[in-house]
N, CA, C and O atoms as a GROMACS GRO file, in nm:
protein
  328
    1UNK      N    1   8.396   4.463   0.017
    1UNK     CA    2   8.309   4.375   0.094
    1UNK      C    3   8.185   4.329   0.015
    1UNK      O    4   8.160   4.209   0.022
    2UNK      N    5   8.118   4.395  -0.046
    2UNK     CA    6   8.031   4.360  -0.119
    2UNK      C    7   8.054   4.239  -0.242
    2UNK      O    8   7.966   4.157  -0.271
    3UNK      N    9   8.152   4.242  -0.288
    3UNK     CA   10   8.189   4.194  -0.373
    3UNK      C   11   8.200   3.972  -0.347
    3UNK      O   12   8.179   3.874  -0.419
    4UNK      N   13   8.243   3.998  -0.205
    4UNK     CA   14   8.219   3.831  -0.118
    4UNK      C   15   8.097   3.793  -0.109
    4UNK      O   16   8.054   3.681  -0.082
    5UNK      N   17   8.007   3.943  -0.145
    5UNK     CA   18   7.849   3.887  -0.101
    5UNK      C   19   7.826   3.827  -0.191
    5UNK      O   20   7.764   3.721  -0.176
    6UNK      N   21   7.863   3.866  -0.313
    6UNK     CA   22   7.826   3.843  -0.471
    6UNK      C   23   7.820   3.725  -0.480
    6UNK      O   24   7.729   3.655  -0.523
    7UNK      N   25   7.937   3.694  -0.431
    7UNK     CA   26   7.987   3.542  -0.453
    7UNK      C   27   7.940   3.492  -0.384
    7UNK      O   28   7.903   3.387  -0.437
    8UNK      N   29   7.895   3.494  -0.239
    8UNK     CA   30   7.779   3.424  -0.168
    8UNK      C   31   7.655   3.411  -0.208
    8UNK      O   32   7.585   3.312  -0.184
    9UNK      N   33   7.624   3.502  -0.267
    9UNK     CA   34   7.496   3.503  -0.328
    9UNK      C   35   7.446   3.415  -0.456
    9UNK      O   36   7.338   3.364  -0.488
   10UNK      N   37   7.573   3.423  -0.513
   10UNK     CA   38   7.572   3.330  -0.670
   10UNK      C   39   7.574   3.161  -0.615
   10UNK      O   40   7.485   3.082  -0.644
   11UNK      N   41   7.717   3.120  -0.516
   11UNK     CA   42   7.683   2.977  -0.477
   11UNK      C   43   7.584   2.951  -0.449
   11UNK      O   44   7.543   2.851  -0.508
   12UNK      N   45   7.454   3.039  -0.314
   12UNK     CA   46   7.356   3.013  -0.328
   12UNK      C   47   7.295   3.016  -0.372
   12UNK      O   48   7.212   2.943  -0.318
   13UNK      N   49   7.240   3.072  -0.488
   13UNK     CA   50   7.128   3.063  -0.623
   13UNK      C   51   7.164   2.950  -0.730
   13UNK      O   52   7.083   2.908  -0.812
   14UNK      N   53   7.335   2.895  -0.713
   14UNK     CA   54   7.333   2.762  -0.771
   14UNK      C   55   7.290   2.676  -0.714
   14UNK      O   56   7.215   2.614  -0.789
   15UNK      N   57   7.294   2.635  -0.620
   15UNK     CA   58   7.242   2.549  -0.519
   15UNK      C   59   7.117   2.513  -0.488
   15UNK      O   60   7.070   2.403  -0.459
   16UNK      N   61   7.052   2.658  -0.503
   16UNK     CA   62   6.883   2.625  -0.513
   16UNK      C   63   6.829   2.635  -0.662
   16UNK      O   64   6.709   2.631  -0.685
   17UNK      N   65   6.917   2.647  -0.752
   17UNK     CA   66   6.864   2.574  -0.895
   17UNK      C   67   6.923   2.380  -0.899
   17UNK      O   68   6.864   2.278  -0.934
   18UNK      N   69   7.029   2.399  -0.858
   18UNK     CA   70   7.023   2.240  -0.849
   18UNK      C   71   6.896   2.148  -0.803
   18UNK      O   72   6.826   2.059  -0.852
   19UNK      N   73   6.911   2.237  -0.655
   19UNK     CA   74   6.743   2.135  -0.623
   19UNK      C   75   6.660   2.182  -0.689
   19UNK      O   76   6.613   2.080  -0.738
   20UNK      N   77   6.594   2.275  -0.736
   20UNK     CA   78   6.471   2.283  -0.842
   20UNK      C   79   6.495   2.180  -0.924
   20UNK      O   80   6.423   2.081  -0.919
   21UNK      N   81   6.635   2.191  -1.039
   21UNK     CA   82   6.621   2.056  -1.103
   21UNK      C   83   6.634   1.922  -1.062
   21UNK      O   84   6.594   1.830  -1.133
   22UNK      N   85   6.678   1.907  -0.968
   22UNK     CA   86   6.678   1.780  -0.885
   22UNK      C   87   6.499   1.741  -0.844
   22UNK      O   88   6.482   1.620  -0.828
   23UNK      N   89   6.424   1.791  -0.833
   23UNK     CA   90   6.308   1.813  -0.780
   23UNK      C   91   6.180   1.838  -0.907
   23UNK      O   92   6.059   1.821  -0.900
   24UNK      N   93   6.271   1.886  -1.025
   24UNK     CA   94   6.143   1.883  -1.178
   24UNK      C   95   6.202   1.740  -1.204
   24UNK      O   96   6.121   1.673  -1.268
   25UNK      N   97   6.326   1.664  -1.172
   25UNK     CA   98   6.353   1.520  -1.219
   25UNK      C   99   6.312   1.446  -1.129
   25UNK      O  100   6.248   1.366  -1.196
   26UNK      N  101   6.304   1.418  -1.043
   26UNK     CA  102   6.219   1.352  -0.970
   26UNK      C  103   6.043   1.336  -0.996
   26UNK      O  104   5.971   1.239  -1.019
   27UNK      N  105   6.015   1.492  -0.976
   27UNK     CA  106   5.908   1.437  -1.026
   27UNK      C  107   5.847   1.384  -1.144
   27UNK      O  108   5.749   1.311  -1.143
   28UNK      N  109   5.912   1.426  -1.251
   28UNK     CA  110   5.875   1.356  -1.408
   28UNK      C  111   5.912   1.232  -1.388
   28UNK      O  112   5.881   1.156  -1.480
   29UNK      N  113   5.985   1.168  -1.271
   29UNK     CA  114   6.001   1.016  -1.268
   29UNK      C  115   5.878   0.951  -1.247
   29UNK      O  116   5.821   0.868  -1.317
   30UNK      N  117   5.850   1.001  -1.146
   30UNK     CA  118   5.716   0.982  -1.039
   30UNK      C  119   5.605   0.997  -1.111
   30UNK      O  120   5.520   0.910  -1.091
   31UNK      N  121   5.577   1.088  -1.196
   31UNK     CA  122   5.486   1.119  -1.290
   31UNK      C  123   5.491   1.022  -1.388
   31UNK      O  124   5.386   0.962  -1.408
   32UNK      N  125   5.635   0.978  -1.486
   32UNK     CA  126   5.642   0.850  -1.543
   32UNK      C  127   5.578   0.686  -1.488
   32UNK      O  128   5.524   0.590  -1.543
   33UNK      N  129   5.620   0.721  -1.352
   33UNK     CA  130   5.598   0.552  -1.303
   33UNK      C  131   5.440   0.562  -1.250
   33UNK      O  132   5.398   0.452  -1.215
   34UNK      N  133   5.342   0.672  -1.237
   34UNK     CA  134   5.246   0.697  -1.221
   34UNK      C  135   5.166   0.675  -1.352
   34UNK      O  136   5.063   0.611  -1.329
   35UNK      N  137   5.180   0.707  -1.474
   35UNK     CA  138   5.147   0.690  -1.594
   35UNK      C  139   5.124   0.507  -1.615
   35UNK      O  140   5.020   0.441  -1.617
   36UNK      N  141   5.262   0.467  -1.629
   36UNK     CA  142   5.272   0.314  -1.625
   36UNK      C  143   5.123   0.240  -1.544
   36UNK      O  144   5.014   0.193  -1.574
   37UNK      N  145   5.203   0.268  -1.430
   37UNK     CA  146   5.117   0.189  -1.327
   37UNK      C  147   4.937   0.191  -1.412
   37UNK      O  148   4.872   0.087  -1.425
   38UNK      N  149   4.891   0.318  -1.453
   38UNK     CA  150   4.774   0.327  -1.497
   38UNK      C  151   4.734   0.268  -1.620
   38UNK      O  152   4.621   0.222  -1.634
   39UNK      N  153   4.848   0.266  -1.740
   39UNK     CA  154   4.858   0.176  -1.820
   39UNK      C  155   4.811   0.070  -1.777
   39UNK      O  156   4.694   0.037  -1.794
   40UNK      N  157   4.900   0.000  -1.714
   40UNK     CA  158   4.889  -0.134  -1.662
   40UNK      C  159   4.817  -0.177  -1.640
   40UNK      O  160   4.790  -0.276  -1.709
   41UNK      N  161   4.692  -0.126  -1.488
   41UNK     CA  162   4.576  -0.142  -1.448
   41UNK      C  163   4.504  -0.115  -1.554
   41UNK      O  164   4.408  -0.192  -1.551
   42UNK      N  165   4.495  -0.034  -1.664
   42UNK     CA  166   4.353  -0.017  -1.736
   42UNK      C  167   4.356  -0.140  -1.798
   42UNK      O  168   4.255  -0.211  -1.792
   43UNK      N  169   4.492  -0.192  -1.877
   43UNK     CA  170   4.500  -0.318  -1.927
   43UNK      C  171   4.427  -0.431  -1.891
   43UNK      O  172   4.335  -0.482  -1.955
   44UNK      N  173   4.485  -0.474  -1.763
   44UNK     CA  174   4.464  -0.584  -1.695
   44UNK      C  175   4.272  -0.566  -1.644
   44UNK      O  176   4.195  -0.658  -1.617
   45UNK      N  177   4.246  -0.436  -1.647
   45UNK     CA  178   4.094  -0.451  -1.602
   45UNK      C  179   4.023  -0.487  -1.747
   45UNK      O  180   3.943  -0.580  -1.741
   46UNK      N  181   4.040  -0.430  -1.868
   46UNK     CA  182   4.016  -0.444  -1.994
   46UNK      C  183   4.037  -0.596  -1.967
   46UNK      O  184   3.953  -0.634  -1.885
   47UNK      N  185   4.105  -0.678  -2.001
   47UNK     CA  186   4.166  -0.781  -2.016
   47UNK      C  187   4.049  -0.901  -1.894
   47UNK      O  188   4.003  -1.010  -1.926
   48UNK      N  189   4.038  -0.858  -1.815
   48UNK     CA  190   3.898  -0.940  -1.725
   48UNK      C  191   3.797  -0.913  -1.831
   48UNK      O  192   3.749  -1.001  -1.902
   49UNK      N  193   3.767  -0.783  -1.838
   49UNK     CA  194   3.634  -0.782  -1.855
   49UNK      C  195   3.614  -0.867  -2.016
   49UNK      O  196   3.512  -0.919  -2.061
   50UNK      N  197   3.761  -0.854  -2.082
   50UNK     CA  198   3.737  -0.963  -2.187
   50UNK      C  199   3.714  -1.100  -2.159
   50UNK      O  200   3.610  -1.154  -2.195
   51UNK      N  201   3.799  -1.155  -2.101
   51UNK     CA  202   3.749  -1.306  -2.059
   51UNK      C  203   3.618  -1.274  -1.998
   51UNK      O  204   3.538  -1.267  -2.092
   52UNK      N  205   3.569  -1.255  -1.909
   52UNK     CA  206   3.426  -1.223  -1.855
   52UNK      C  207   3.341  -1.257  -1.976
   52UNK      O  208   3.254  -1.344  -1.978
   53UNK      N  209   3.384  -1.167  -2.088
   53UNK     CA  210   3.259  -1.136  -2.188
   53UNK      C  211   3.313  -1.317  -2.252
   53UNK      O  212   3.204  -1.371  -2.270
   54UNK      N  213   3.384  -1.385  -2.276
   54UNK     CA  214   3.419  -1.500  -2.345
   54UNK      C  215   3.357  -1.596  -2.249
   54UNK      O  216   3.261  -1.659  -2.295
   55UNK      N  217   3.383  -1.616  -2.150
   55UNK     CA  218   3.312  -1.704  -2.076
   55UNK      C  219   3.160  -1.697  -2.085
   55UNK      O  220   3.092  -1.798  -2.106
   56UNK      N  221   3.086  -1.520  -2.060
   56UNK     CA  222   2.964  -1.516  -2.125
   56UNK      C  223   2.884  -1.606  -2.222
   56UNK      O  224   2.798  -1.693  -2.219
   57UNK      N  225   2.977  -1.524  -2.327
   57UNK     CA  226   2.974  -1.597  -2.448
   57UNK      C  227   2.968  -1.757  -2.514
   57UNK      O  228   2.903  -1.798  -2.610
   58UNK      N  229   3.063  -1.833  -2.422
   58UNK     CA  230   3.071  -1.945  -2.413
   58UNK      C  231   2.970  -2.014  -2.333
   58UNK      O  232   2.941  -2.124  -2.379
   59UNK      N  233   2.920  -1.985  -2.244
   59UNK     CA  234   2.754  -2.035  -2.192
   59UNK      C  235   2.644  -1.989  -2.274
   59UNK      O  236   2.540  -2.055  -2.265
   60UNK      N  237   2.645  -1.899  -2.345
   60UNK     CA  238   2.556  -1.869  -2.459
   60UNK      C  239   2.564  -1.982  -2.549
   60UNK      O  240   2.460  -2.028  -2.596
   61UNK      N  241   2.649  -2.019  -2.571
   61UNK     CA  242   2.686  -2.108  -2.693
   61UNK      C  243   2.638  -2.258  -2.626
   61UNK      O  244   2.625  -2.353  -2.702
   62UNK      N  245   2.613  -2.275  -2.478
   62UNK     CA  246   2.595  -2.445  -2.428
   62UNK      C  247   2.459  -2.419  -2.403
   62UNK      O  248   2.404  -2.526  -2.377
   63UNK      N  249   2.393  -2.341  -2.400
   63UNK     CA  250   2.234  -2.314  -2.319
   63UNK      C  251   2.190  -2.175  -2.289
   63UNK      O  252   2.285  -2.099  -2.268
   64UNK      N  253   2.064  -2.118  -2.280
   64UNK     CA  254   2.029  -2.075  -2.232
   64UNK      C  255   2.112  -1.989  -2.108
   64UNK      O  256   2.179  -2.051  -2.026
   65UNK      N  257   2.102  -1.839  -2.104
   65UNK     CA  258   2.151  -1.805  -1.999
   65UNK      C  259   2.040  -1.720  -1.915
   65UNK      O  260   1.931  -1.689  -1.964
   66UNK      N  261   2.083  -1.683  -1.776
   66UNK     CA  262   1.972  -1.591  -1.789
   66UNK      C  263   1.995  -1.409  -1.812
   66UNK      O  264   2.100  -1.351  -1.841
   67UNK      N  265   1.859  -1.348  -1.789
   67UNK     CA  266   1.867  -1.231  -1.835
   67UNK      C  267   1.960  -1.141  -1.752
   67UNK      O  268   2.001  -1.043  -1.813
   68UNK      N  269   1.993  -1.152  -1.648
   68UNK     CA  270   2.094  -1.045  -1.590
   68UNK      C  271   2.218  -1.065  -1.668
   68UNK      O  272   2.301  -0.984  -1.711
   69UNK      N  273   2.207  -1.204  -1.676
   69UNK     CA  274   2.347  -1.222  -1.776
   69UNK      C  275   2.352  -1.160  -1.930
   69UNK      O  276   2.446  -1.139  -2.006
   70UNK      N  277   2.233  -1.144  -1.940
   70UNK     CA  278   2.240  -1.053  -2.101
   70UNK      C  279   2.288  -0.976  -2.063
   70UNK      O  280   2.407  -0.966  -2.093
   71UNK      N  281   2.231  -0.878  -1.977
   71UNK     CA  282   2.276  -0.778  -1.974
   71UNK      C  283   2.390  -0.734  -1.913
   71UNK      O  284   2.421  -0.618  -1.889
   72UNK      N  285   2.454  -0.842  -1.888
   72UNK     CA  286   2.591  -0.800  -1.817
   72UNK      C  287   2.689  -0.812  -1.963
   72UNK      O  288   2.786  -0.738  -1.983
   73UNK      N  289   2.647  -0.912  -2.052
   73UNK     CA  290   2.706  -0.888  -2.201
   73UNK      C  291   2.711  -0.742  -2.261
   73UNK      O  292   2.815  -0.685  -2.293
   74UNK      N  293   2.606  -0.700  -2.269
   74UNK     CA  294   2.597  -0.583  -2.336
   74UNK      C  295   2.677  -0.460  -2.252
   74UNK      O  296   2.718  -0.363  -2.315
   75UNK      N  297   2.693  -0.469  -2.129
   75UNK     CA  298   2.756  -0.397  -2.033
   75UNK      C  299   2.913  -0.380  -2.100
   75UNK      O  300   2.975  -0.281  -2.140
   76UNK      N  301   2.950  -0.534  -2.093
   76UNK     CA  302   3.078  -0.558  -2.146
   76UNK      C  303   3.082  -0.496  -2.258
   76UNK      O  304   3.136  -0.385  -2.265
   77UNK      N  305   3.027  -0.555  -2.363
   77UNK     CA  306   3.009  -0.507  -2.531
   77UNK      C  307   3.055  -0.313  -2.509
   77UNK      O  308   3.125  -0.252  -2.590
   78UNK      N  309   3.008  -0.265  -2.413
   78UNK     CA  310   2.978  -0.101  -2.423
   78UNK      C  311   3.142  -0.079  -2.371
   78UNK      O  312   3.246  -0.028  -2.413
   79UNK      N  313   3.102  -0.139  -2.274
   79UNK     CA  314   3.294  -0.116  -2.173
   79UNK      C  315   3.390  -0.136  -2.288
   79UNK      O  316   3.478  -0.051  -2.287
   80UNK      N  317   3.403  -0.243  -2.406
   80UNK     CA  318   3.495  -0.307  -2.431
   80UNK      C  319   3.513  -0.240  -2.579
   80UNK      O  320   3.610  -0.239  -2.655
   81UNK      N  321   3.388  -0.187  -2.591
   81UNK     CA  322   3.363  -0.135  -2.735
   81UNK      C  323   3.345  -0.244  -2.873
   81UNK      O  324   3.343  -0.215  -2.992
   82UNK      N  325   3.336  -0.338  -2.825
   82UNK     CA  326   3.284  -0.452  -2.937
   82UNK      C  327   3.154  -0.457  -2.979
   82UNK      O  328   3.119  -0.542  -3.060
   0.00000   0.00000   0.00000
């Protein structure tokens, strides 16, 4: 009798290693497409704050700007590392 347990016992300890690995792959997906996504956004916010600083820049170059606007350059300059 013991011996059926064995074997009950083993299907179930395969079964709940399947879902463990079913469940470490999932989440390294999730963790992957979580990564991305942040990629992405840092990009695209980088990527404003560059045009931002060009458009700046480009009213610098037609006139006079004013001073909040300097300092929203140098803001950029720090953010952007230029």
């Amino acid at each position: 009798m013991p011996k059926k347990q064995d074997k009950l016992d083993h299907k179930y300890n395969d079964k709940l290693a399947k879902i463990r690995r079913a469940n470490v792959e999932r989440h390294a997906g999730y963790e992957n497409s979580l990564k991305l996504r942040q990629n992405i956004q840092r990009f695209q916010r980088n990527a404003t704050y560059d045009m931002e600083l060009q458009r700046l820049r480009g009213a610098t170059a037609q006139g006079h700007i004013a001073p909040h606007a300097h300092k929203r350059v140098a803001d950029l300059k720090n953010i952007l590392g230029k």
